[in-house]
C-alpha positions in Angstrom: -35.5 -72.0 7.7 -32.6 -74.4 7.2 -28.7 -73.2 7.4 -25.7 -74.9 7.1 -21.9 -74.4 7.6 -19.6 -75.2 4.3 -16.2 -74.5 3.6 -15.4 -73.3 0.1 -12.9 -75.5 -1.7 -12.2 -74.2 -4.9 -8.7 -72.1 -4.8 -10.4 -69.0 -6.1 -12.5 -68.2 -4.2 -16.0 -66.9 -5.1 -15.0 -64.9 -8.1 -17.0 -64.0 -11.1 -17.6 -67.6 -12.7 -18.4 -69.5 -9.8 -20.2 -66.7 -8.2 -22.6 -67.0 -11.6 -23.1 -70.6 -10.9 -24.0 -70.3 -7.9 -26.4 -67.1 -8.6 -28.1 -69.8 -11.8 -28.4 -72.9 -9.6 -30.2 -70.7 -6.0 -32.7 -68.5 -9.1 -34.1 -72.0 -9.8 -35.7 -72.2 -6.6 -38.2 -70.4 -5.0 -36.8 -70.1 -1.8 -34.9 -67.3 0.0 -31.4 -68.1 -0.4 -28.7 -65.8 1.3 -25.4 -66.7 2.8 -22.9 -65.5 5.8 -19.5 -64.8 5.6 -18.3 -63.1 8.6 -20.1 -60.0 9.2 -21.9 -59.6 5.5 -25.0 -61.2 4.3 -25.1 -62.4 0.8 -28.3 -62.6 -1.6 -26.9 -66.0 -3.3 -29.3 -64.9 -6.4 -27.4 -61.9 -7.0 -23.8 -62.0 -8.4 -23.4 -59.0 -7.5 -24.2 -59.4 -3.3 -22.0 -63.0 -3.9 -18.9 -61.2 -5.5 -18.7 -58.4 -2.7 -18.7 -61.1 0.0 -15.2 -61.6 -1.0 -15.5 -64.7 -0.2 -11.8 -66.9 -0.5 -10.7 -70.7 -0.8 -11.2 -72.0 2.7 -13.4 -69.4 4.0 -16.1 -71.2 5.8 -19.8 -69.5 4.8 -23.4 -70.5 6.8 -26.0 -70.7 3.9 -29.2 -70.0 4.8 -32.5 -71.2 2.8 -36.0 -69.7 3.4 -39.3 -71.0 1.7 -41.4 -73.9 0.4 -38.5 -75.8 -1.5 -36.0 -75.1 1.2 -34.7 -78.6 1.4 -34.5 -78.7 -2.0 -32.7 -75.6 -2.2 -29.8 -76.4 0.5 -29.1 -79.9 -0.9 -28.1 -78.5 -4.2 -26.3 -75.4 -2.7 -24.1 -77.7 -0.5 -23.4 -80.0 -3.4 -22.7 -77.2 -5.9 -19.8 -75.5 -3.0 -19.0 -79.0 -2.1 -18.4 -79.9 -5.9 -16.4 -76.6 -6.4 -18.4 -75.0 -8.7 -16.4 -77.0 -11.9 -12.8 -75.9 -10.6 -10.2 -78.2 -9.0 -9.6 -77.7 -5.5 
């Protein structure tokens, strides 16, 4: 299992669009793919479990990846919230 601490950027927050791109980019792995934001535990493949996070610009979140393309799977989670998600910061 790999995790990793990440600050989201983009100065909405997690709402419905990027929430949706993140859901698309973890369901192309096979990998368990969940998330932390202070006391919740998010499925990153469901937008559903992302949006009720409630997850605002500059909240810090610990991704967590689980499975045989784990590495794979955290690089391009930290690049997508490091990117943020296709909105300016």
């Amino acid at each position: 299992m790999l995790s990793q601490k990440v600050t989201i950027i983009n100065t909405t927050g997690l709402h419905l669009r990027p929430a949706g791109i993140m859901c698309d980019v973890a369901q192309k792995f096979k990998s368990k793919i969940t998330f932390q934001h202070k006391s919740s535990i998010a499925n990153a493949k469901s937008v559903l479990s992302v949006l009720a996070a409630c997850v605002k610009c500059g909240d810090e979140i610990e991704i967590c990846c689980e499975g045989v393309d784990e590495v794979e799977a955290m690089k391009a989670m930290i690049e997508l919230v490091e990117s943020g998600m296709g909105e300016k910061a």
